[in-house]
N, C-alpha and C positions, 0 to 999 in steps of 0.2 A: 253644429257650433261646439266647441269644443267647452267643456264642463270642468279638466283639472288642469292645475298649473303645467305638467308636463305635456299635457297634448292642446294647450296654449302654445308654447315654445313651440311642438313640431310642426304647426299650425305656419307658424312664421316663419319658420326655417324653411318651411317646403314654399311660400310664397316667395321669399328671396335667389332659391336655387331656382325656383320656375321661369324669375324673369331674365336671369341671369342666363337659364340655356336660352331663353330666347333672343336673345341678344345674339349672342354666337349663331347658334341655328341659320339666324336670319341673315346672318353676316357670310355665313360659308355658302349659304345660296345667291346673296349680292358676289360673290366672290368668283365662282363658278359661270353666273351670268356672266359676267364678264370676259372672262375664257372663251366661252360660245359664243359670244358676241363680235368677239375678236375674229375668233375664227371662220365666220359668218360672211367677214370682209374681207377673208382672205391675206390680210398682213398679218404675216410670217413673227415679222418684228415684234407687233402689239400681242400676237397672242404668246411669244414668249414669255413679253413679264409679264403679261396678266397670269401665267403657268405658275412663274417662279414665284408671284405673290399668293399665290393658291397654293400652292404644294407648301409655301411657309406656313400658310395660315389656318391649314388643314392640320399638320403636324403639332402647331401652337394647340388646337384644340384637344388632338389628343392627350398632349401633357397636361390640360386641364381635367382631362376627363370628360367633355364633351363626346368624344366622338373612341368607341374602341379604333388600336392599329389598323386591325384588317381593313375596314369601312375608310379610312381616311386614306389607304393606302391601292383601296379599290379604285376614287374617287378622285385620285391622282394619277393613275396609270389610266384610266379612261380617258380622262383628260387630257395625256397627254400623247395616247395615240391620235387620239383628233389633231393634234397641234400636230402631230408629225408628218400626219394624212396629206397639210396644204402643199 
């Protein structure tokens, strides 16, 4: 439990940044599910915007700071060799 007014504050700050990645987190994995799901069935079509909405929305996290370049940019080229596999 935190005892002065400064590690009160960081106390708060770290519960709002926590829910916050897990927002995203949890979103970049609905996001990706979706990808493999597409591609699962085999349509070409669905698994490309579910691609292009991944590769957006993996990017949007990096400029948040959610996810470093490398990692997002891993996470999309995997991706989208699978898309390209069908």
């Amino acid at each position: 439990m935190a005892n002065h007014k400064s590690s009160e504050k960081r106390a708060r700050q770290t519960r709002i940044k926590t829910e916050r990645n897990r927002f995203y987190k949890t979103r970049i994995k609905n996001v990706t599910k979706n990808v493999l799901a597409a591609i699962e069935t085999a349509d070409k079509e669905k698994a490309l915007e579910a691609m292009k909405t991944a590769n957006k929305y993996l990017h949007h996290c990096v400029s948040k700071g959610i996810l470093k370049a490398g990692t997002a940019s891993r996470k999309v080229s995997r991706l989208q060799v699978k898309v390209n596999a069908i």
